[in-house]
VOVO-192930 format. One record per residue (C-alpha): chain; x, y, z. Coordinates in nm, 2 decimals. Layout:
N
   chaine       c1       c2       c3
        A        X        Y        Z
...
//
This chain:
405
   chaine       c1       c2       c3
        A    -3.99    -6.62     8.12
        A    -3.86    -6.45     7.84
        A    -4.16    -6.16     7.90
        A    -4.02    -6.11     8.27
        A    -3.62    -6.12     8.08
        A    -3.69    -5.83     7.86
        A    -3.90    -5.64     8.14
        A    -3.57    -5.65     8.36
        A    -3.35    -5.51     8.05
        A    -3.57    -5.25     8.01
        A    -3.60    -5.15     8.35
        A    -3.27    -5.15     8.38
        A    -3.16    -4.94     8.03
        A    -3.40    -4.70     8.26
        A    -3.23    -4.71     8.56
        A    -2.88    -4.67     8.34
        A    -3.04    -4.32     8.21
        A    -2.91    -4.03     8.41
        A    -3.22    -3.82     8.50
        A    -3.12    -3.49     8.30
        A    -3.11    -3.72     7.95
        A    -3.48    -3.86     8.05
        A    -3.66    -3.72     7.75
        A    -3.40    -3.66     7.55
        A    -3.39    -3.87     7.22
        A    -3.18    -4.18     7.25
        A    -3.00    -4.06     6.91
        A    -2.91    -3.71     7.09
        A    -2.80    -3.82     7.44
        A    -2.43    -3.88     7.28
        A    -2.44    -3.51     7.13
        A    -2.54    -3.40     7.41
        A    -2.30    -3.56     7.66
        A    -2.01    -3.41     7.44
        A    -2.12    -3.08     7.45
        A    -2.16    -3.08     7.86
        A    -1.88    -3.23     7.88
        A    -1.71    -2.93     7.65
        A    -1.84    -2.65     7.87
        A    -1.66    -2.53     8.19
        A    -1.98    -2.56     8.38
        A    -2.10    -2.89     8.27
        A    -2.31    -3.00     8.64
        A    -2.49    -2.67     8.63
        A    -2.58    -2.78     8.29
        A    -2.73    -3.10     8.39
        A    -2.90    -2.94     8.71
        A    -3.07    -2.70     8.46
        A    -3.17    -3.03     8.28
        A    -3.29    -3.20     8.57
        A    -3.52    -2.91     8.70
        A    -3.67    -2.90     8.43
        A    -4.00    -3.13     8.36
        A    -3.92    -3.45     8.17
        A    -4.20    -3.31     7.85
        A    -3.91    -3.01     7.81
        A    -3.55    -3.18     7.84
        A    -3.61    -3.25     7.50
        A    -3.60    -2.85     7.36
        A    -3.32    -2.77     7.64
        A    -3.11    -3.08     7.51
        A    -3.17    -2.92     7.16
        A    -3.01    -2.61     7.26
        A    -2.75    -2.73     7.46
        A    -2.66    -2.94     7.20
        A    -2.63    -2.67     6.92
        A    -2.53    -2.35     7.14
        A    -2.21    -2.16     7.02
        A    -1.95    -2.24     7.29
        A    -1.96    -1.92     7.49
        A    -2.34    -1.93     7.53
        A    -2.28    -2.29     7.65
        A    -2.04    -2.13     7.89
        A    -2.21    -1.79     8.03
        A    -2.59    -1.77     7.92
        A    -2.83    -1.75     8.21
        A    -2.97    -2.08     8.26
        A    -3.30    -1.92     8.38
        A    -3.31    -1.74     8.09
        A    -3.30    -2.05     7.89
        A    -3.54    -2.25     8.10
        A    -3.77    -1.97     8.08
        A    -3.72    -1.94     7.68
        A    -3.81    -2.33     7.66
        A    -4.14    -2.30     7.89
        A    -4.24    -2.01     7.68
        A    -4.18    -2.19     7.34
        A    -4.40    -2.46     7.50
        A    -4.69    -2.26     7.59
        A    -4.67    -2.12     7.24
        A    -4.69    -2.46     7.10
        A    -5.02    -2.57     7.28
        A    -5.17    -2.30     7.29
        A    -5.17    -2.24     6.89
        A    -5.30    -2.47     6.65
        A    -5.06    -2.35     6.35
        A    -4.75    -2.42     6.62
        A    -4.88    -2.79     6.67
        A    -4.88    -2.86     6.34
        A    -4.55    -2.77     6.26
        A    -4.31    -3.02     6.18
        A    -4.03    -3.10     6.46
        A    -3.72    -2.99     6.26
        A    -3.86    -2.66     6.19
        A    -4.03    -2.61     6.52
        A    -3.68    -2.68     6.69
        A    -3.47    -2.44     6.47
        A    -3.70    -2.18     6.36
        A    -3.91    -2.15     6.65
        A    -3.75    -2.25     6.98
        A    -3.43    -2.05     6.96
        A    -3.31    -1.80     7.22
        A    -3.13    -1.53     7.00
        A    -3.09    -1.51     6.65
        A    -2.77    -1.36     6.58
        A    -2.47    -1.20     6.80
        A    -2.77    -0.95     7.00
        A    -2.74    -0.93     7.38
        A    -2.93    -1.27     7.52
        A    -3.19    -1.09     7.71
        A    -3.53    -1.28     7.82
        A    -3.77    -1.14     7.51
        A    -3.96    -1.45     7.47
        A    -4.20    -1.45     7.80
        A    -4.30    -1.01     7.70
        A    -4.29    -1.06     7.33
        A    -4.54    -1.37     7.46
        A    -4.77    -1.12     7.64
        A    -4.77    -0.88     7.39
        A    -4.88    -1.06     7.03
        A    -5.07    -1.39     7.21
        A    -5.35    -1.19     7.24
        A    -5.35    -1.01     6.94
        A    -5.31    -1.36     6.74
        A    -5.60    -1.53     6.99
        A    -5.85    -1.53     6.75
        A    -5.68    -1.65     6.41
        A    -5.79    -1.91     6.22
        A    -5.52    -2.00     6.06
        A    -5.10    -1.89     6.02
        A    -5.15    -1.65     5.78
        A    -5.40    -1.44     6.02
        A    -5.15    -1.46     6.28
        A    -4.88    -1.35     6.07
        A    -5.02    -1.03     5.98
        A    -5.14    -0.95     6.31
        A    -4.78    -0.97     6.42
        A    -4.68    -0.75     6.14
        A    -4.92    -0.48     6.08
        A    -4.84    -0.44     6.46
        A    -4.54    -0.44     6.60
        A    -4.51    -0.05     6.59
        A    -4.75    -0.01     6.78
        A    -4.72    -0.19     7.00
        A    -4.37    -0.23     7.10
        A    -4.31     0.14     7.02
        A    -4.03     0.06     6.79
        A    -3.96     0.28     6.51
        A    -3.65     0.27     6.21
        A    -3.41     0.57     6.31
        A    -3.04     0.53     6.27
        A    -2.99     0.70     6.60
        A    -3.01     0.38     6.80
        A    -2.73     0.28     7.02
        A    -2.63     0.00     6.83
        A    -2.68    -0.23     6.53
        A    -2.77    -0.56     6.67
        A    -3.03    -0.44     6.92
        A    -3.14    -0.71     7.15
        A    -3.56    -0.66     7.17
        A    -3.52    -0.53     7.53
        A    -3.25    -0.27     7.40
        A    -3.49    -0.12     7.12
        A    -3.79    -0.11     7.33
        A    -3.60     0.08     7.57
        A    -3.49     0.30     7.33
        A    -3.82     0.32     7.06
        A    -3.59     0.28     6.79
        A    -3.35     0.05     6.59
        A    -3.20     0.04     6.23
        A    -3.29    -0.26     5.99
        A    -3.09    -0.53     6.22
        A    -3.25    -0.47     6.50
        A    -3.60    -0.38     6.35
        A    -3.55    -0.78     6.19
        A    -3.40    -0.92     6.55
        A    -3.78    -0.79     6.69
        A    -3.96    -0.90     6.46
        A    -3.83    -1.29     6.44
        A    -3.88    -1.27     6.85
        A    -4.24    -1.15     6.80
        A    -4.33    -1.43     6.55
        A    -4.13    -1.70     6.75
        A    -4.31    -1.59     7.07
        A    -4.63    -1.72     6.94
        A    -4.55    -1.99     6.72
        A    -4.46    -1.91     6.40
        A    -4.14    -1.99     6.27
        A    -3.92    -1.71     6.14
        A    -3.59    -1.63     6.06
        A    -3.33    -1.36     6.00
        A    -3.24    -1.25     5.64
        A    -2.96    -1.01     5.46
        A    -2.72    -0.95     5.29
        A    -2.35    -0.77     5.33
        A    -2.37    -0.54     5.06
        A    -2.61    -0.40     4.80
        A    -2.46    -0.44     4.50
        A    -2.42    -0.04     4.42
        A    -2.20    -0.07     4.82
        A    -2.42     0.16     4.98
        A    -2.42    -0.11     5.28
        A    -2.59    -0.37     5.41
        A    -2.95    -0.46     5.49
        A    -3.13    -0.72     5.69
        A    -3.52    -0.87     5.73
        A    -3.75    -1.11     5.79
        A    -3.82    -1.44     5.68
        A    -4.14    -1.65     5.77
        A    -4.24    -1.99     5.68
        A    -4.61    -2.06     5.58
        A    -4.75    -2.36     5.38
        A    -4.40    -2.53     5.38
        A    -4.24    -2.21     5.21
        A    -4.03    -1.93     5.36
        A    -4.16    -1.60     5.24
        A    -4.03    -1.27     5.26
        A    -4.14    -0.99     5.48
        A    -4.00    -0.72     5.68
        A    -4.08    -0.48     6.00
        A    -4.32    -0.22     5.84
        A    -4.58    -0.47     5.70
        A    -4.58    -0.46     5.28
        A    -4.90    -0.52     5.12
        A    -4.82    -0.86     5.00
        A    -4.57    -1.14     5.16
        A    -4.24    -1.15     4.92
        A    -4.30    -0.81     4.75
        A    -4.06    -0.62     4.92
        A    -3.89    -0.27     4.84
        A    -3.56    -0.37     4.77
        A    -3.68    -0.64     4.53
        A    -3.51    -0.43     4.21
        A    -3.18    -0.44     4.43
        A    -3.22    -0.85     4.51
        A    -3.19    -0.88     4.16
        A    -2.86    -0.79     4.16
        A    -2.73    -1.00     4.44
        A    -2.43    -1.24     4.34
        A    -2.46    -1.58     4.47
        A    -2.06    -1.63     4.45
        A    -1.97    -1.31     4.62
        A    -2.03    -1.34     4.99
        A    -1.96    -0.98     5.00
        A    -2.34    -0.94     4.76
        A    -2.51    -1.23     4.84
        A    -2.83    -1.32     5.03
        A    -2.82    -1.54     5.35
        A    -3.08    -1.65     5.58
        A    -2.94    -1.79     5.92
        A    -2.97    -2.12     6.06
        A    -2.92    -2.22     6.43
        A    -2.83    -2.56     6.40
        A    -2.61    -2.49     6.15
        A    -2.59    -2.49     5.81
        A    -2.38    -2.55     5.50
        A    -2.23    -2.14     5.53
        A    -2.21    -1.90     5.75
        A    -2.39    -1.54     5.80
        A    -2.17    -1.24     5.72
        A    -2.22    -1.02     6.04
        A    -2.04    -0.67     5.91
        A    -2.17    -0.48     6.24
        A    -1.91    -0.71     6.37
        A    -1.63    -0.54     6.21
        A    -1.48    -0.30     6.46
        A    -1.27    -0.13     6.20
        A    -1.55    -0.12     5.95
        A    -1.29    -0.22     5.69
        A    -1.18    -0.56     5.75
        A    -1.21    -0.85     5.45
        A    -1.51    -1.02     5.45
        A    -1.37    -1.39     5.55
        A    -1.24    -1.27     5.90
        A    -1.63    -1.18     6.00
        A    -1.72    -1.43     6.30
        A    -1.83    -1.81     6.12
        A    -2.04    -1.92     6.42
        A    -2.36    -1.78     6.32
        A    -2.53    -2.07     6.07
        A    -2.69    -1.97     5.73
        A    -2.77    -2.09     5.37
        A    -2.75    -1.91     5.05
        A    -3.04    -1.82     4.92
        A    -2.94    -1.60     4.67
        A    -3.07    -1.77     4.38
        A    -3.45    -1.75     4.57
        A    -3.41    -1.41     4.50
        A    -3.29    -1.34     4.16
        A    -3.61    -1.58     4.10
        A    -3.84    -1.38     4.27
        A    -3.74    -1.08     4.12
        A    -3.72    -1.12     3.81
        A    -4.12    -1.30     3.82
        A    -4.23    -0.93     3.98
        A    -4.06    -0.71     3.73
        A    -4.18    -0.91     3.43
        A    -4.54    -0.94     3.56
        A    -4.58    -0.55     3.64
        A    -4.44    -0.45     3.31
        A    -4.65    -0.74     3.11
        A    -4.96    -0.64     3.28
        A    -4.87    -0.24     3.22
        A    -4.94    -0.14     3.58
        A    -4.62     0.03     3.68
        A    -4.38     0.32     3.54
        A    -4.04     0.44     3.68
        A    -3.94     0.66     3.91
        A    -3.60     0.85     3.84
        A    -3.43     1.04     4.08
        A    -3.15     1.24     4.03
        A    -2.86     1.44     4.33
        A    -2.75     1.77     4.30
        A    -2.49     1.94     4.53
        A    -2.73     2.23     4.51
        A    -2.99     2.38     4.35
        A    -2.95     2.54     4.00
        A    -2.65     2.35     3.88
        A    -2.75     2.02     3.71
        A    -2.59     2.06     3.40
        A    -2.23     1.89     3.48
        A    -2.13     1.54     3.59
        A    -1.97     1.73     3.87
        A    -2.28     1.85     3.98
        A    -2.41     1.57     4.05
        A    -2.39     1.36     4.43
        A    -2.45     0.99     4.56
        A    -2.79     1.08     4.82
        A    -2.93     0.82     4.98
        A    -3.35     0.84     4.93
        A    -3.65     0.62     5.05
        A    -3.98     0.61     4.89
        A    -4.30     0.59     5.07
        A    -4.65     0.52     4.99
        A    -4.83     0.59     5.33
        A    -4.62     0.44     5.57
        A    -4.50     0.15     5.33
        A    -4.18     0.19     5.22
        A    -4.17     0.10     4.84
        A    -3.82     0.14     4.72
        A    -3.47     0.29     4.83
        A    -3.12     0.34     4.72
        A    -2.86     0.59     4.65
        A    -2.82     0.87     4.38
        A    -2.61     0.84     4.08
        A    -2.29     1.05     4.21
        A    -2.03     1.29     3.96
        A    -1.86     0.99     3.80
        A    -2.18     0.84     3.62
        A    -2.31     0.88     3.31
        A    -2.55     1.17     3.30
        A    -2.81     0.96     3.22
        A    -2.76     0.71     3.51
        A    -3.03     0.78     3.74
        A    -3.17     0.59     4.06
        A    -3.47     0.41     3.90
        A    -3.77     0.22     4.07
        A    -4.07     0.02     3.92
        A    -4.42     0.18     4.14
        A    -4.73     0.16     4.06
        A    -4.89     0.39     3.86
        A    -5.15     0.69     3.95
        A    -5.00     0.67     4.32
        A    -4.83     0.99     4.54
        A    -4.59     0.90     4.66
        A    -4.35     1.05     4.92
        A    -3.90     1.06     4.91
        A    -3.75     1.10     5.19
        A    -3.36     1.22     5.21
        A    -3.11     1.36     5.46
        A    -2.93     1.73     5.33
        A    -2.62     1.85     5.40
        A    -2.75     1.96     5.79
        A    -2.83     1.61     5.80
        A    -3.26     1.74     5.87
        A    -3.46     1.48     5.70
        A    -3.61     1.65     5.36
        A    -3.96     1.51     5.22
        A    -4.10     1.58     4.84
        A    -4.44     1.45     4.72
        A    -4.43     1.31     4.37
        A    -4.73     1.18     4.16
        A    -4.66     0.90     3.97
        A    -4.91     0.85     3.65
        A    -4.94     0.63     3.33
        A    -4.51     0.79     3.23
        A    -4.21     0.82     3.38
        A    -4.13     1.09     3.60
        A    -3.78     1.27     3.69
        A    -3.71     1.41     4.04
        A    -3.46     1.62     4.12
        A    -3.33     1.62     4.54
        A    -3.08     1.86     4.64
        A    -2.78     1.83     4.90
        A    -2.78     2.21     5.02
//
């Protein structure tokens, strides 16, 4: 008798469920009845739900539940359906996406944008794209640098300040074959997310010399995030502007690092493309976007590649110095703030800006390279034409001069 009671209550704490929250977690279904019932299209909501099958209701509730407000309100419900079915595929289809803890799968995985880009449905080409050039991978890693060394190619998508727009949606710089470092970073999360591996976005405001701000790619192997960005770099958290992460300030939003969060977080990620009048204060940037401070991740890792490569007596400096023009480099005055990037191949090793006329004379834009290595700078004159200069870098020093005019 007691068998047949509890059979009944369970049948009919069923029957109580409403069919959208079937599959949703018990400890969600509260969450997300408040934030349907927050949106001004709260049925269409729960017929998106119920369309979809049961083994999914769980990711859509997920998104529903942690949406800003105004994608709660407007997205395209297609577009989110199809963003779930995608991340679904992903996740059966790779072994390194099945064994990925829930929590990280959910927020580093499953989301539909990752900052304020156009929602566009990138998830279902992205898919097409990289699934079969990560088919064959044993493991994450593998598929991780397939993605990587890759993208380029095979999206068409090159760096070129020329783009439209700073938070390029993936559709926007395929269209266009180009994007700065937002967008570049915006692509590359999609591309990893679309098969499985969990990414997310990373920058900072402002580079401590306030020559602007810069963003990349985070990706999370062996329970660790580690740090990557668009054009590939020959070893996972080794990046070029390393020597500048140093610097960062942890108690400065305006120099520290962030990596974003979709459900959440315990801060917020400065957006400064958001700033229409370029100038604004820091704390009036739009809060929705979620993010941690990770600063202190990066002072670490910089200061363990510095100390190593000097230790180990494998890499010199590179100075550069900017003159107005050529043949006067004798006075302070003479000297300008030039923005250069080094390359080795098609790797970008370092970049930064020029000591300008009110620095000491011996103040010059130094990176740690390699030694015995060309290498290649690349700088903008007064035309605005993009200048290159090959430099060979043996076992000293070397001073560069680069010239505005």
């Amino acid at each position: 008798m007691r068998k047949l009671f509890f059979a009944l209550v369970a049948l009919l704490a069923v029957g109580c469920t409403e069919t959208y929250q079937q599959g949703v977690p018990a400890e969600w279904r509260e969450s997300l009845e408040n934030a349907i019932a927050s949106s001004e299209r709260g049925d269409e909501l729960k017929a998106a739900l119920e369309s979809m099958d049961k083994s999914q209701r769980k990711d859509m509730a997920y998104l529903i539940i942690n949406m800003p407000d105004f994608d709660r309100n407007g997205i395209d419900l297609e577009l989110l359906k199809e963003n779930v079915e995608y991340a679904n595929i992903a996740r059966e289809q790779f072994a390194w996406a099945q064994q990925l803890p829930e929590e990280v799968y959910l927020c580093d995985v499953l989301p539909y944008a990752v900052v304020d880009e156009v929602r566009d449905s990138w998830r279902k080409e992205l898919y097409a794209i990289f699934a079969p050039e990560v088919e064959g991978c044993a493991t994450m890693y593998d598929a991780i640098c397939a993605v990587n060394a890759n993208i380029p190619r095979l999206t068409g998508v090159d760096y070129n300040t020329l783009r439209e727009k700073t938070n390029q949606s993936p559709s926007e710089s395929m269209r266009q074959g180009m994007a700065s470092c937002t967008g570049l970073s915006i692509l590359l999360v999609d591309a990893y997310r679309a098969v499985g591996i969990p990414a997310r976005f990373v920058g900072t405001a402002s580079w401590h010399d306030n020559r602007g701000n810069h963003s990349w790619t985070e990706v999370w192997l062996d329970g660790e995030w580690r740090v990557t960005e668009y054009y590939f770099p020959s070893q996972l958290d080794h990046l070029w502007f390393m020597p500048d992460a140093s610097k960062a300030k942890a108690d400065d939003r305006t120099y520290a690092i962030y990596a974003t969060r979709f459900a959440g977080g315990d801060d917020w990620f400065p957006m400064v493309w958001a700033d229409e009048d370029e100038d604004g204060p820091i704390e009036e940037l739009p809060k929705w976007v979620g993010a941690e401070n990770v600063t202190q991740h990066y002072i670490d890792l910089a200061y363990e590649q510095y100390t190593r490569h000097l230790e180990a007596g494998t890499h010199t400096f590179l100075r550069i110095a900017g003159y107005k023009e050529q043949g006067k480099t004798e006075q302070s005055g003479d000297r300008v703030a030039m923005g250069v990037d080094i390359f080795r191949g098609t790797e970008q090793m370092g970049g930064g800006l020029t000591a300008g006329e009110l620095r000491d004379m011996n103040d010059f834009f130094s990176v740690l390279l390699p030694k015995n290595t060309e290498y290649e700078l690349r700088y903008y004159n007064a035309a605005g034409e993009l200048q290159t200069q090959k430099v060979t870098l043996g076992e000293e020093p070397v001073k560069v001069d680069i010239f505005l005019n």
